[in-house]
ZATIDO-958544 format. One record per atom (N, C-alpha, C): residue number from 1; residue in one letter; chain; atom name; x, y negated, z negated. Coordinates in pm, whole numbers, plus 50000, padded with zeros to 5 digits. Example, Ala and Ser with C-alpha at 12.3 -4.5 7.8 and 13.67 -1.06 7.14 Angstrom:
<recs>
+-----+------+-----+------+-------+-------+-------+
! seq ! type ! mol ! atom !     u !     v !     w !
+-----+------+-----+------+-------+-------+-------+
!   1 !    A !   A !    N ! 51319 ! 50569 ! 49220 !
!   1 !    A !   A !   CA ! 51230 ! 50450 ! 49220 !
!   1 !    A !   A !    C ! 51320 ! 50330 ! 49220 !
!   2 !    S !   A !    N ! 51285 ! 50225 ! 49292 !
!   2 !    S !   A !   CA ! 51367 ! 50106 ! 49286 !
!   2 !    S !   A !    C ! 51290 ! 49997 ! 49213 !
+-----+------+-----+------+-------+-------+-------+
</recs>
This chain:
<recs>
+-----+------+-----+------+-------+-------+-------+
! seq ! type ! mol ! atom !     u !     v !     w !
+-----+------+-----+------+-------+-------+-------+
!   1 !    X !   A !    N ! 50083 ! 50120 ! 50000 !
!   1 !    X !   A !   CA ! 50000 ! 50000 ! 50000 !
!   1 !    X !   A !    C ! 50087 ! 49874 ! 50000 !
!   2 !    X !   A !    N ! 50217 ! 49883 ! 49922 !
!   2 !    X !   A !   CA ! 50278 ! 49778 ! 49937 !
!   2 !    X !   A !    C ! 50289 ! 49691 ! 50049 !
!   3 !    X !   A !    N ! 50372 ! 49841 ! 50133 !
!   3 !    X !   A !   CA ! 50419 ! 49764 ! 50299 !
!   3 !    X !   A !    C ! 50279 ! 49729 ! 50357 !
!   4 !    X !   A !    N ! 50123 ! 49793 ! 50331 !
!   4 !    X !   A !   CA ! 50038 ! 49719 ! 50382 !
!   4 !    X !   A !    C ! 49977 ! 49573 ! 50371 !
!   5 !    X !   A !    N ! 50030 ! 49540 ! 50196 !
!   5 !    X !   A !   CA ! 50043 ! 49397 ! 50217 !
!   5 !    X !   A !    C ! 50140 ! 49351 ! 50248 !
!   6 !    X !   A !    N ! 50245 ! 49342 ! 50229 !
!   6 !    X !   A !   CA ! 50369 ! 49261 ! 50305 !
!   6 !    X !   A !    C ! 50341 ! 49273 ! 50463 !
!   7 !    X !   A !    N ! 50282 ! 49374 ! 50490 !
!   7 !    X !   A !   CA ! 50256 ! 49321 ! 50645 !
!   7 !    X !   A !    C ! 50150 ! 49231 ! 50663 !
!   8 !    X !   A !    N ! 50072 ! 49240 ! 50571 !
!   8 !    X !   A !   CA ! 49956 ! 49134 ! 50592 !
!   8 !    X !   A !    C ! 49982 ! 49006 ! 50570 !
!   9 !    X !   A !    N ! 50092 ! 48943 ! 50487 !
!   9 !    X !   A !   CA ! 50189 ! 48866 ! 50458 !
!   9 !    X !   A !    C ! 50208 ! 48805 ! 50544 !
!  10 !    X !   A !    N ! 50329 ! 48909 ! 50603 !
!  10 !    X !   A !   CA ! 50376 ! 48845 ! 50743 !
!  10 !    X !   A !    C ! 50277 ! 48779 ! 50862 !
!  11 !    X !   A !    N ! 50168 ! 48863 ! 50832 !
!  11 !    X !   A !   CA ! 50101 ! 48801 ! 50955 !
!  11 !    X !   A !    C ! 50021 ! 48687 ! 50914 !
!  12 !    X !   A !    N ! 50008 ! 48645 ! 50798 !
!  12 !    X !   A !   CA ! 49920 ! 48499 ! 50752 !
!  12 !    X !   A !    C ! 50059 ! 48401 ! 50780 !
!  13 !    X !   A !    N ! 50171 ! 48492 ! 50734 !
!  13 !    X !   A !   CA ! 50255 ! 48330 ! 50718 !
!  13 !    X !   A !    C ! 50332 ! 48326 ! 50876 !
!  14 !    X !   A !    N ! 50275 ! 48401 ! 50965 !
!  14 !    X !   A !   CA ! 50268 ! 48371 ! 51142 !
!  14 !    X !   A !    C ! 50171 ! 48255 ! 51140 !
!  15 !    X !   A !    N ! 50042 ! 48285 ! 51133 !
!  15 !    X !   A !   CA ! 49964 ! 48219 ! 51155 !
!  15 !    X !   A !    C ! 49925 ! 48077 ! 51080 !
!  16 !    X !   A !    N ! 50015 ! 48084 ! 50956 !
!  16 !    X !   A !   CA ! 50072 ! 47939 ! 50925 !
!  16 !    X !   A !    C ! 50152 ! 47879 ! 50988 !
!  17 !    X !   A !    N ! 50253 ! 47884 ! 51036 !
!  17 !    X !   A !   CA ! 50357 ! 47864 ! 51094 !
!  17 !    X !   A !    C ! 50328 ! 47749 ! 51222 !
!  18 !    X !   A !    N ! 50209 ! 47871 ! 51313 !
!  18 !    X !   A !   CA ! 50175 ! 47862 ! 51428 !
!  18 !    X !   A !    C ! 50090 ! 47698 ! 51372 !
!  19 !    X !   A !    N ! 50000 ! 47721 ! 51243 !
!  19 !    X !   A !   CA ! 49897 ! 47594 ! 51267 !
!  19 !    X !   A !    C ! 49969 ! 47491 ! 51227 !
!  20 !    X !   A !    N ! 50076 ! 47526 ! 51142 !
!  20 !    X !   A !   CA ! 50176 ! 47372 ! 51099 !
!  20 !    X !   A !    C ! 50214 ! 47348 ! 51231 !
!  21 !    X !   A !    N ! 50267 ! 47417 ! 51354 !
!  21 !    X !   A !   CA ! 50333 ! 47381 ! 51479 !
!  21 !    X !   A !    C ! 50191 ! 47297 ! 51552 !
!  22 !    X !   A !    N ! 50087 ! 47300 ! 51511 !
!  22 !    X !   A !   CA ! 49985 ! 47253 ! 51599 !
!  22 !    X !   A !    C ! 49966 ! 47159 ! 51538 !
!  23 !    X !   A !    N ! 49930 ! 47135 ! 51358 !
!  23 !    X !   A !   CA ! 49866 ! 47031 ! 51272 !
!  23 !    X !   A !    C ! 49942 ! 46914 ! 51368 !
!  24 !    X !   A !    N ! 49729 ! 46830 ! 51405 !
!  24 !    X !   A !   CA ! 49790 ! 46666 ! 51488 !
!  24 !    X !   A !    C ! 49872 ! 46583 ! 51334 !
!  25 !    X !   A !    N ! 49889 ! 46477 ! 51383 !
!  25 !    X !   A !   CA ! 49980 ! 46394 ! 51270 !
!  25 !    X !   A !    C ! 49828 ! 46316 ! 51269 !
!  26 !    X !   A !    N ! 49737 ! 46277 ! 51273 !
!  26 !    X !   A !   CA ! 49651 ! 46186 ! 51228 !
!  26 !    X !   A !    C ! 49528 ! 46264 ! 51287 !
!  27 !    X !   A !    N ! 49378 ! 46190 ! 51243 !
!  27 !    X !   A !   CA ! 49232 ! 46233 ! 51272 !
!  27 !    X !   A !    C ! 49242 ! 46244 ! 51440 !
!  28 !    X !   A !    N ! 49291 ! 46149 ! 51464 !
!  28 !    X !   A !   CA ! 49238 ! 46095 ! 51583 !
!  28 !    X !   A !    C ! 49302 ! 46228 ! 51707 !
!  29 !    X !   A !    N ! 49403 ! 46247 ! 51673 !
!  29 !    X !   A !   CA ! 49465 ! 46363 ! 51754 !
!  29 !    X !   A !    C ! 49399 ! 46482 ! 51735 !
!  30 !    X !   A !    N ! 49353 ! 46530 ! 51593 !
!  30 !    X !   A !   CA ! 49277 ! 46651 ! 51587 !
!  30 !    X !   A !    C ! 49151 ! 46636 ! 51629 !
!  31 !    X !   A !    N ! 49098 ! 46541 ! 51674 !
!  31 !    X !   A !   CA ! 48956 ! 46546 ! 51773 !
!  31 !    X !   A !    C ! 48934 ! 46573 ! 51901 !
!  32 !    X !   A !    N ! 49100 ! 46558 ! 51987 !
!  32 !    X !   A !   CA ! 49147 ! 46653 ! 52111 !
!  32 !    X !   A !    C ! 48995 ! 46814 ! 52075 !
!  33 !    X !   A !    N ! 48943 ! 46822 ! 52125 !
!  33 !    X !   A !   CA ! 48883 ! 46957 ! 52161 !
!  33 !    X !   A !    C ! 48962 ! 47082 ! 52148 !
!  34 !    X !   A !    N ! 49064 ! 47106 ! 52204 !
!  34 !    X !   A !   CA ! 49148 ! 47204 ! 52231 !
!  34 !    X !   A !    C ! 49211 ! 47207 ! 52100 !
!  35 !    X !   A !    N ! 49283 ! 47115 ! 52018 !
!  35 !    X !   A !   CA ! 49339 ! 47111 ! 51909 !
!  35 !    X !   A !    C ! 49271 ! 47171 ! 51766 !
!  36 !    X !   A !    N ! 49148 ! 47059 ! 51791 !
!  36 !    X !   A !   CA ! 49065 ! 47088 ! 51680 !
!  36 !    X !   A !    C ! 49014 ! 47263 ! 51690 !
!  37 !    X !   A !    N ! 48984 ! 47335 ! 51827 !
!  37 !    X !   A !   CA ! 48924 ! 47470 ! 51818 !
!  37 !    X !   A !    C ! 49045 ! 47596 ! 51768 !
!  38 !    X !   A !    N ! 49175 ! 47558 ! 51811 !
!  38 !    X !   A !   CA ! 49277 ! 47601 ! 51765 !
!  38 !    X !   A !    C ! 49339 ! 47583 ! 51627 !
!  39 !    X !   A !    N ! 49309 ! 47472 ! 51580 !
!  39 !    X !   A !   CA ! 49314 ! 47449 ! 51388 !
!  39 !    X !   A !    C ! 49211 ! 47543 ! 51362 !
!  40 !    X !   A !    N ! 49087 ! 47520 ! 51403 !
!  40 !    X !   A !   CA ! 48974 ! 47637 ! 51355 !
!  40 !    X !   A !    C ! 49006 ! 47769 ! 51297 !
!  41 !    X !   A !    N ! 49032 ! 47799 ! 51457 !
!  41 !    X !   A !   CA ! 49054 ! 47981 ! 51448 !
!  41 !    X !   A !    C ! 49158 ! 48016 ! 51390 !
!  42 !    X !   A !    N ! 49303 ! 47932 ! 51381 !
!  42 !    X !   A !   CA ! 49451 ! 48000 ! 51346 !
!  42 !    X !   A !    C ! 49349 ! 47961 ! 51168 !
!  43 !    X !   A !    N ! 49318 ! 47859 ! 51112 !
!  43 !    X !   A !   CA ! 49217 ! 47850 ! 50987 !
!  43 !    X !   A !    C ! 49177 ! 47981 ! 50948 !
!  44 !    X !   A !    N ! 49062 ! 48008 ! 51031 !
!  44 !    X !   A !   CA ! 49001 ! 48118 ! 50973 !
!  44 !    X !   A !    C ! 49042 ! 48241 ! 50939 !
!  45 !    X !   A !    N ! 49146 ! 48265 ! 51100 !
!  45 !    X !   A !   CA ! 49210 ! 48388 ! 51057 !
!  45 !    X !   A !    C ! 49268 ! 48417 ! 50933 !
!  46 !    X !   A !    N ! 49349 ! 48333 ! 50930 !
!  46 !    X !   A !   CA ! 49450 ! 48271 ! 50745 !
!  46 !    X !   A !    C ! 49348 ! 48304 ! 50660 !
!  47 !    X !   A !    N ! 49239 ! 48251 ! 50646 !
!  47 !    X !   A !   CA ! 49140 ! 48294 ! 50494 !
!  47 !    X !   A !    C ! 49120 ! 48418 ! 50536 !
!  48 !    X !   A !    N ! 49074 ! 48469 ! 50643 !
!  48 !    X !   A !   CA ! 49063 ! 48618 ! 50640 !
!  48 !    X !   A !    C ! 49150 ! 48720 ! 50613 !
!  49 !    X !   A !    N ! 49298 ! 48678 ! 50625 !
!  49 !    X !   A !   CA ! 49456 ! 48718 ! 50530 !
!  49 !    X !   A !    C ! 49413 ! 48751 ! 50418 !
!  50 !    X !   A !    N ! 49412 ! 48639 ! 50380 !
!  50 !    X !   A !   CA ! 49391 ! 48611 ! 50245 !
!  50 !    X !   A !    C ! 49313 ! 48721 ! 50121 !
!  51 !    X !   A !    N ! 49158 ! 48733 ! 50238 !
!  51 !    X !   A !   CA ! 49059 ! 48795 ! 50163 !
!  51 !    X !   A !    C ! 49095 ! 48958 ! 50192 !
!  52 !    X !   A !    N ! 49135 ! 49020 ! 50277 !
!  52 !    X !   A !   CA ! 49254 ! 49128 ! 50320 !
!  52 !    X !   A !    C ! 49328 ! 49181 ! 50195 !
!  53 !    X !   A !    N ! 49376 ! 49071 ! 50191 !
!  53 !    X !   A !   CA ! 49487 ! 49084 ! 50084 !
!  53 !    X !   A !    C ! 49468 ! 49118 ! 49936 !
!  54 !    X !   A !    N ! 49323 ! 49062 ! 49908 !
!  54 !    X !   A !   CA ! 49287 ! 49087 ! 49832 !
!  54 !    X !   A !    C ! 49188 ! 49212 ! 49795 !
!  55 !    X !   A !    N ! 49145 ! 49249 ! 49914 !
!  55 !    X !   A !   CA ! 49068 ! 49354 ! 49924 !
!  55 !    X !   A !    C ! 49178 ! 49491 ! 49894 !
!  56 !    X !   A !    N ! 49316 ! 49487 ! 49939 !
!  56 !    X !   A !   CA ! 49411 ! 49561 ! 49936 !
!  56 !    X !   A !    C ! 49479 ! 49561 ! 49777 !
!  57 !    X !   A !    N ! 49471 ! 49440 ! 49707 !
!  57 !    X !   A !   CA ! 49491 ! 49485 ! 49556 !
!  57 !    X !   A !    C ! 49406 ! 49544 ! 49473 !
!  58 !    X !   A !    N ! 49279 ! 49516 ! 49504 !
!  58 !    X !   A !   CA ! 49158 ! 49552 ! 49446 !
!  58 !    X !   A !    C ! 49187 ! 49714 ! 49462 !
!  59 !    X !   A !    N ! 49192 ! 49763 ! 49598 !
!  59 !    X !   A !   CA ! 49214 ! 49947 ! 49590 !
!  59 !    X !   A !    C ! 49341 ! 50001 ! 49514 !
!  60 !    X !   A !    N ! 49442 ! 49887 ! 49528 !
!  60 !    X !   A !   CA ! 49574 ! 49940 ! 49496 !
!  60 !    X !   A !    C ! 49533 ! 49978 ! 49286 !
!  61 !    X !   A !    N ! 49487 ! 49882 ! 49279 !
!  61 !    X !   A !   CA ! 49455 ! 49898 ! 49147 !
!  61 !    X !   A !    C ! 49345 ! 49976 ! 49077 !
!  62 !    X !   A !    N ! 49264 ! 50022 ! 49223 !
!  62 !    X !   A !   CA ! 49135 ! 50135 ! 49202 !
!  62 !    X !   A !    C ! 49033 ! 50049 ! 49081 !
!  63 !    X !   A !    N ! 48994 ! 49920 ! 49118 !
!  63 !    X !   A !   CA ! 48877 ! 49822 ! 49014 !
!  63 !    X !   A !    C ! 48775 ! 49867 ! 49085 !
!  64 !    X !   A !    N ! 48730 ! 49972 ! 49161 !
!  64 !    X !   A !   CA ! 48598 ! 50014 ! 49236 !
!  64 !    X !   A !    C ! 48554 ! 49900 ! 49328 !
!  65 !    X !   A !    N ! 48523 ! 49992 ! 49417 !
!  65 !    X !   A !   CA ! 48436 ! 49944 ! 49521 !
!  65 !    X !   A !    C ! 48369 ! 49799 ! 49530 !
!  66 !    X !   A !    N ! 48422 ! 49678 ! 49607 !
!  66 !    X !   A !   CA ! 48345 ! 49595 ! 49594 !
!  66 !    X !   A !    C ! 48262 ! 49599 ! 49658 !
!  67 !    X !   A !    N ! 48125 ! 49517 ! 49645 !
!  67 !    X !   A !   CA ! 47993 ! 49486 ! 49707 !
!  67 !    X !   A !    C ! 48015 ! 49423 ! 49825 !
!  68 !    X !   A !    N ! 48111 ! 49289 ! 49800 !
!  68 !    X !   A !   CA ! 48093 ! 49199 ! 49873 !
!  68 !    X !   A !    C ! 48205 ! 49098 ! 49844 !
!  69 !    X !   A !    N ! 48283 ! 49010 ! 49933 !
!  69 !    X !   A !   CA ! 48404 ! 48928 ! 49964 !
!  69 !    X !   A !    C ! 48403 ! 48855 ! 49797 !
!  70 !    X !   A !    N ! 48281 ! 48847 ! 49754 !
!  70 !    X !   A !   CA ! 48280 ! 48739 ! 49600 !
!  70 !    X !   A !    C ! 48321 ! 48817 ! 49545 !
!  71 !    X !   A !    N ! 48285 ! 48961 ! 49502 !
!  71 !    X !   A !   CA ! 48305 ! 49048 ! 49415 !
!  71 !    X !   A !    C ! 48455 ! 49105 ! 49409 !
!  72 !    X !   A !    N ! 48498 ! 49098 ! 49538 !
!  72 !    X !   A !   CA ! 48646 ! 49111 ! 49542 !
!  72 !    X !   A !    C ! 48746 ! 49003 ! 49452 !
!  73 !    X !   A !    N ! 48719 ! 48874 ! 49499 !
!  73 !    X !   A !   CA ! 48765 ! 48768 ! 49422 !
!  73 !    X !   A !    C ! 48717 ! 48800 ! 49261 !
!  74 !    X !   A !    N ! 48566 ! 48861 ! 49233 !
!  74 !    X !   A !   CA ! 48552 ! 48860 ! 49068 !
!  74 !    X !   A !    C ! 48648 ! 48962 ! 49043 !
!  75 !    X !   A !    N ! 48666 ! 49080 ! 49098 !
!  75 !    X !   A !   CA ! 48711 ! 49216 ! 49035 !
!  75 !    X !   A !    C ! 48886 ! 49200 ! 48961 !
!  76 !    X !   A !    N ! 48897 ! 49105 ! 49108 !
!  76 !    X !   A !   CA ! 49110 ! 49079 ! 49054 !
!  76 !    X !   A !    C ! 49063 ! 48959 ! 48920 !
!  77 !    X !   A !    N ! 48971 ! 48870 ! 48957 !
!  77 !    X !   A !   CA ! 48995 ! 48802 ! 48800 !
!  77 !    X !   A !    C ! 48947 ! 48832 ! 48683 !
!  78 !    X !   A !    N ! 48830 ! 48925 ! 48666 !
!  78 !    X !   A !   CA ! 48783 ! 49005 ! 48541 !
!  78 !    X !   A !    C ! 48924 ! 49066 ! 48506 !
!  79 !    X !   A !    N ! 48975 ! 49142 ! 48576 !
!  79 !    X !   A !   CA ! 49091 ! 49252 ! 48519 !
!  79 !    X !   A !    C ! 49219 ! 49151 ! 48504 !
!  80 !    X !   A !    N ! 49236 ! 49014 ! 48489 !
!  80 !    X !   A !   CA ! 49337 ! 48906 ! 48505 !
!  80 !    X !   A !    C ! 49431 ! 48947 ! 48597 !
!  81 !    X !   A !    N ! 49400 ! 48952 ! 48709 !
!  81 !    X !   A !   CA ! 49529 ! 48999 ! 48831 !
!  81 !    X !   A !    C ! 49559 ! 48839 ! 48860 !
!  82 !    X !   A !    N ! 49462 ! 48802 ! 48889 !
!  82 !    X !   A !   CA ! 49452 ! 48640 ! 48910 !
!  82 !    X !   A !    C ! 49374 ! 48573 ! 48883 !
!  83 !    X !   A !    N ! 49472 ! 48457 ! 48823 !
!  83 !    X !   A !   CA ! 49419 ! 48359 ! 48738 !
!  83 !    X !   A !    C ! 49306 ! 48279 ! 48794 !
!  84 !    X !   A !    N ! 49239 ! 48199 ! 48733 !
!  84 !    X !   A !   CA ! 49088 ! 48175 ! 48750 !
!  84 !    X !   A !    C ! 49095 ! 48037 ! 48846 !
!  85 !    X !   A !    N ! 49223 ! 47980 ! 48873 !
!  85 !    X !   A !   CA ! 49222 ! 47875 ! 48905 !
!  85 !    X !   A !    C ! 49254 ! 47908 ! 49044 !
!  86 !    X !   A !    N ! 49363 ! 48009 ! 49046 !
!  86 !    X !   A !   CA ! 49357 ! 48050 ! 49167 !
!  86 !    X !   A !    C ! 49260 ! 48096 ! 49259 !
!  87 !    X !   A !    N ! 49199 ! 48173 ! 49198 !
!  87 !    X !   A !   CA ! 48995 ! 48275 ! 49253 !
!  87 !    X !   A !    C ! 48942 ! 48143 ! 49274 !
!  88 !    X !   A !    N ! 48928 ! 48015 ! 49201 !
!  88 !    X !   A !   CA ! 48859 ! 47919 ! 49247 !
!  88 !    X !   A !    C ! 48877 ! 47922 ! 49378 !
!  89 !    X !   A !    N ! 49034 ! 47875 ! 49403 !
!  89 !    X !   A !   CA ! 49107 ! 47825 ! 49520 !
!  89 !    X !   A !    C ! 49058 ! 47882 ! 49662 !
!  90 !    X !   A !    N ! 49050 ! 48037 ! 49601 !
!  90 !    X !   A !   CA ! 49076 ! 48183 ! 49705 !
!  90 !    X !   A !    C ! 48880 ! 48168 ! 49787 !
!  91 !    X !   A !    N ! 48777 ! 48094 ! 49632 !
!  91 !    X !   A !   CA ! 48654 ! 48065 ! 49682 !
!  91 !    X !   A !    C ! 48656 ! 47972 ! 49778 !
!  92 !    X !   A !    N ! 48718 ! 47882 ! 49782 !
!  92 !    X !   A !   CA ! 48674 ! 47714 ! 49829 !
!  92 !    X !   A !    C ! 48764 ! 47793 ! 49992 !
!  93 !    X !   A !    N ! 48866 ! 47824 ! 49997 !
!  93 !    X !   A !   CA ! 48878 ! 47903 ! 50127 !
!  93 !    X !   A !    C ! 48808 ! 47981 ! 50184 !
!  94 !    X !   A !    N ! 48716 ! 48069 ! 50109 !
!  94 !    X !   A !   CA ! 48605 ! 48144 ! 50201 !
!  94 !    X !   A !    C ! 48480 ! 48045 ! 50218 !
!  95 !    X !   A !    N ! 48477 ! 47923 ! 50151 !
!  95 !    X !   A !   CA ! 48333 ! 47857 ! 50154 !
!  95 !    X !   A !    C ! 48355 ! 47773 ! 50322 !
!  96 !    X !   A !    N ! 48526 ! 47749 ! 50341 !
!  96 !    X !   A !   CA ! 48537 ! 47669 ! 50454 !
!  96 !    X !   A !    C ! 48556 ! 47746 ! 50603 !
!  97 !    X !   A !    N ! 48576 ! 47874 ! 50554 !
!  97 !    X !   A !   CA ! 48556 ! 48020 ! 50677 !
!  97 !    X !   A !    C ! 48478 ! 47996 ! 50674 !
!  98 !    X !   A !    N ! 48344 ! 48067 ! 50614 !
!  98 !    X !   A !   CA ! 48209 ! 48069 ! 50628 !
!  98 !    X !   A !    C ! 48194 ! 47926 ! 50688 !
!  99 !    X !   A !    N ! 48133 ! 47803 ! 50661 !
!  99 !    X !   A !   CA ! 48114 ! 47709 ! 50787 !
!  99 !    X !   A !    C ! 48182 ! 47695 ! 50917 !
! 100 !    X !   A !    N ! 48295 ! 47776 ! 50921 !
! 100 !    X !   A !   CA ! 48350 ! 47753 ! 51029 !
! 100 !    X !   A !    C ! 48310 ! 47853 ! 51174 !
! 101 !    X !   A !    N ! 48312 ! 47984 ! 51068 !
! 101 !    X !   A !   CA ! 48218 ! 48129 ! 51117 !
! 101 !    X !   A !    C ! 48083 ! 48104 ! 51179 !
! 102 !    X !   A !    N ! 48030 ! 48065 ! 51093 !
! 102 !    X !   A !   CA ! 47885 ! 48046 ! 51088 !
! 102 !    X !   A !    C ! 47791 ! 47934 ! 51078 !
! 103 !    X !   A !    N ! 47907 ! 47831 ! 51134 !
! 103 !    X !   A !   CA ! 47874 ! 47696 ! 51134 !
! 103 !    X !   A !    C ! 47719 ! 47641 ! 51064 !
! 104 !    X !   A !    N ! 47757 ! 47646 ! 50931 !
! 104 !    X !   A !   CA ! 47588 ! 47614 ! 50864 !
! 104 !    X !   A !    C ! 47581 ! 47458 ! 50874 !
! 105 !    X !   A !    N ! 47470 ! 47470 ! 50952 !
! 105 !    X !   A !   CA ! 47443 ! 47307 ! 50989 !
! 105 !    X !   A !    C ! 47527 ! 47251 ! 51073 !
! 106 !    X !   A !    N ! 47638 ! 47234 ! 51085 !
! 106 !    X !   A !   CA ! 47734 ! 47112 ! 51153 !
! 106 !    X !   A !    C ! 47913 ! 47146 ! 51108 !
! 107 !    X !   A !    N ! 47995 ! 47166 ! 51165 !
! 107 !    X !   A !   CA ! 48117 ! 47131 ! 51109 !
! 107 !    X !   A !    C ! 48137 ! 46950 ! 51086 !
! 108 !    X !   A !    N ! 48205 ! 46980 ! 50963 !
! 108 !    X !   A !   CA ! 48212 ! 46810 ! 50934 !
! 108 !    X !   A !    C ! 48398 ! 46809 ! 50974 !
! 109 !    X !   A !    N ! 48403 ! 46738 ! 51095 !
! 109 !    X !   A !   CA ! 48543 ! 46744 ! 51146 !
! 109 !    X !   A !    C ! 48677 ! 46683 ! 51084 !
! 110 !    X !   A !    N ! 48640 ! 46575 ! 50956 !
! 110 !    X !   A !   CA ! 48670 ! 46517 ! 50867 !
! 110 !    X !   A !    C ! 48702 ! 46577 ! 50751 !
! 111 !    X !   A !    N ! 48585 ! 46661 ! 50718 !
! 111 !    X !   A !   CA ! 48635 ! 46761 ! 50589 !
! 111 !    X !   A !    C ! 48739 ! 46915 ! 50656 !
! 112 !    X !   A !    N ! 48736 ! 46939 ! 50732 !
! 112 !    X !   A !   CA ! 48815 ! 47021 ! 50779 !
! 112 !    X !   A !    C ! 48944 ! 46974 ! 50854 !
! 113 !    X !   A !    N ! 48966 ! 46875 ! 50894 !
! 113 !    X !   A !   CA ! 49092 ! 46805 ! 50914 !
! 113 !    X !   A !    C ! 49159 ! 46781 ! 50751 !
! 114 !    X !   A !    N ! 49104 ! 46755 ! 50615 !
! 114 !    X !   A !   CA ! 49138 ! 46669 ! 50556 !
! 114 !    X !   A !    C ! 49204 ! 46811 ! 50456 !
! 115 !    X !   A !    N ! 49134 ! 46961 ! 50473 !
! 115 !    X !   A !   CA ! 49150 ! 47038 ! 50441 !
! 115 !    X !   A !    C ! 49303 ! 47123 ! 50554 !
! 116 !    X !   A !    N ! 49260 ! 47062 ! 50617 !
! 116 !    X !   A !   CA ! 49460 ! 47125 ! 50728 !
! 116 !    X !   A !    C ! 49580 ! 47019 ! 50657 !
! 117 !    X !   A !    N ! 49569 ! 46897 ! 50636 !
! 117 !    X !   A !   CA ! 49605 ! 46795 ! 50599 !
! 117 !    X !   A !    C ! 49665 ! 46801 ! 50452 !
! 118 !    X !   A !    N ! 49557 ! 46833 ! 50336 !
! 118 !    X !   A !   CA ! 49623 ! 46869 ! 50193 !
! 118 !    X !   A !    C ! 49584 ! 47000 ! 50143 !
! 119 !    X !   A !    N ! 49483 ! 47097 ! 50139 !
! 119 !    X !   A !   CA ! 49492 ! 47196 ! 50132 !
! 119 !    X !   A !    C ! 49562 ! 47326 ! 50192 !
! 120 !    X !   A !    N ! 49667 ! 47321 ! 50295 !
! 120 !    X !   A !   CA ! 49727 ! 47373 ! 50383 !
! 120 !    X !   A !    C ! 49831 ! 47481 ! 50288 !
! 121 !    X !   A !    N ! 49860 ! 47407 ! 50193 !
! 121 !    X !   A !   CA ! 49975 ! 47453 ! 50039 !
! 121 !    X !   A !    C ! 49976 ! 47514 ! 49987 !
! 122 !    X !   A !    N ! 49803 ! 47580 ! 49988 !
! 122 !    X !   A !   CA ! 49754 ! 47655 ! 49885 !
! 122 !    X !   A !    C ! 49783 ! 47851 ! 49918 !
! 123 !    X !   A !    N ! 49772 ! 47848 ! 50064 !
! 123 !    X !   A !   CA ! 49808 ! 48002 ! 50140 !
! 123 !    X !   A !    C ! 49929 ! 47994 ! 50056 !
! 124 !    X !   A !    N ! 50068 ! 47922 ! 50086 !
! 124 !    X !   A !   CA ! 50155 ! 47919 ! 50023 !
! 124 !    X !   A !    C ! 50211 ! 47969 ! 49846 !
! 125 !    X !   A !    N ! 50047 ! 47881 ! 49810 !
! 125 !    X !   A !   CA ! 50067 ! 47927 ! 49691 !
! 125 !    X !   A !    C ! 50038 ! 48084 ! 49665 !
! 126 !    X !   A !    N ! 49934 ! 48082 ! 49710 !
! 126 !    X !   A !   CA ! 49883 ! 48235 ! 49701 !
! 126 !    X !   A !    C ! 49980 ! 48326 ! 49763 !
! 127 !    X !   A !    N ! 50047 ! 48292 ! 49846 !
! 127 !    X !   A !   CA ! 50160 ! 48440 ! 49897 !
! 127 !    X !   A !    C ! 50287 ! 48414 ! 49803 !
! 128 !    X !   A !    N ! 50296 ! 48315 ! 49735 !
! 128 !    X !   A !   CA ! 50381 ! 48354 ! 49633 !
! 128 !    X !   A !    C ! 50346 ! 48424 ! 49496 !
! 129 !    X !   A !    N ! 50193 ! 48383 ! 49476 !
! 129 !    X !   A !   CA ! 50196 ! 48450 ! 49363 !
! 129 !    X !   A !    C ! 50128 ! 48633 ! 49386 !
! 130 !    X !   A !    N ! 50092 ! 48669 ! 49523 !
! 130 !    X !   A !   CA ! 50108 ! 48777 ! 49565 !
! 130 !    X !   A !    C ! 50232 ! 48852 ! 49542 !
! 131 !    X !   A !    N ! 50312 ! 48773 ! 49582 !
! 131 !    X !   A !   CA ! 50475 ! 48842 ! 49612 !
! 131 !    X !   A !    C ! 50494 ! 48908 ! 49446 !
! 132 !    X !   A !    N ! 50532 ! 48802 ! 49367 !
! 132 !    X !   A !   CA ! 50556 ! 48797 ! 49229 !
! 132 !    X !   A !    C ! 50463 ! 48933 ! 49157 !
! 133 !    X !   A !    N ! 50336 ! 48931 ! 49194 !
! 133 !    X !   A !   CA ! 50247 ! 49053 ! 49161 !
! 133 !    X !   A !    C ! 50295 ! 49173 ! 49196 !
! 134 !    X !   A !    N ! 50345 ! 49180 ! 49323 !
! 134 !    X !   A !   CA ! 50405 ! 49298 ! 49392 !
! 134 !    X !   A !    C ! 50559 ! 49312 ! 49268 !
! 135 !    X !   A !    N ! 50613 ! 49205 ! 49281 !
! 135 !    X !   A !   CA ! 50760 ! 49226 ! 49266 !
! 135 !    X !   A !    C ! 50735 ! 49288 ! 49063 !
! 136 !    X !   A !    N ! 50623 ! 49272 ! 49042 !
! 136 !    X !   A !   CA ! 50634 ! 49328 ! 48838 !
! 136 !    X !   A !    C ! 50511 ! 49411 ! 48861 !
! 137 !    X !   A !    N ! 50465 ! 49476 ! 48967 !
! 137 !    X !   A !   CA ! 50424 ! 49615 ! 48937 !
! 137 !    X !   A !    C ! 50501 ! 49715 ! 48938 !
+-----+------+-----+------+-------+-------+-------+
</recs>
């Protein structure tokens, strides 16, 4: 299971890489069409890493069967795998998949630019404190 997350790893912090190589430097550039649909998807894929990743500690640690993407996020923080601030974090990333997926109502092109812009840090954070999890089991 290890090497199955470290490969999953590798492939979020590709697909970071790729969207820092794209992130426009201001609003006005990420409203390009082409730009903005490409922040999207390299976006979503990344939270879907993410939730992967987590779906893969959840078995590694055998916390049973989740229901559903929330329950994954509850299962690692009931058993303190991760801290509560982080599961916040790991939520507010699936809340901005989901609109992006399933566009409820409207993408607001502003809140999702502003989220490539300062929330971008946070994958970061989370594959380090992945790593660290791996590295003291």
């Amino acid at each position: 299971m290890r090497e199955r997350i470290l490969s999953k790893i590798d492939e979020l912090s590709g697909y970071l890489e790729e969207l820092e190589s794209i992130k426009p430097e201001n609003f006005e550039e990420y409203e390009s069409l082409k730009t903005k649909r490409a922040c999207e998807r390299l976006l979503q894929i990344s939270v879907e890493c993410v939730v992967d990743i987590c779906n893969m500690i959840v078995s590694e640690k055998k916390l049973g069967a989740p229901a559903d993407e929330e329950d994954i996020i509850a299962k690692l923080t009931k058993a303190k795998i991760i801290p509560k601030k982080l599961s916040e974090t790991i939520r507010e990333m699936r809340g901005t998949r989901n609109i992006l997926v399933h566009k409820y109502g409207y993408i607001d092109d502003k809140i999702i630019y502003k989220t490539l812009d300062e929330n971008i840090r946070d994958f970061d954070k989370f594959i380090e404190f992945v790593l660290k999890f791996l590295k003291n089991k």
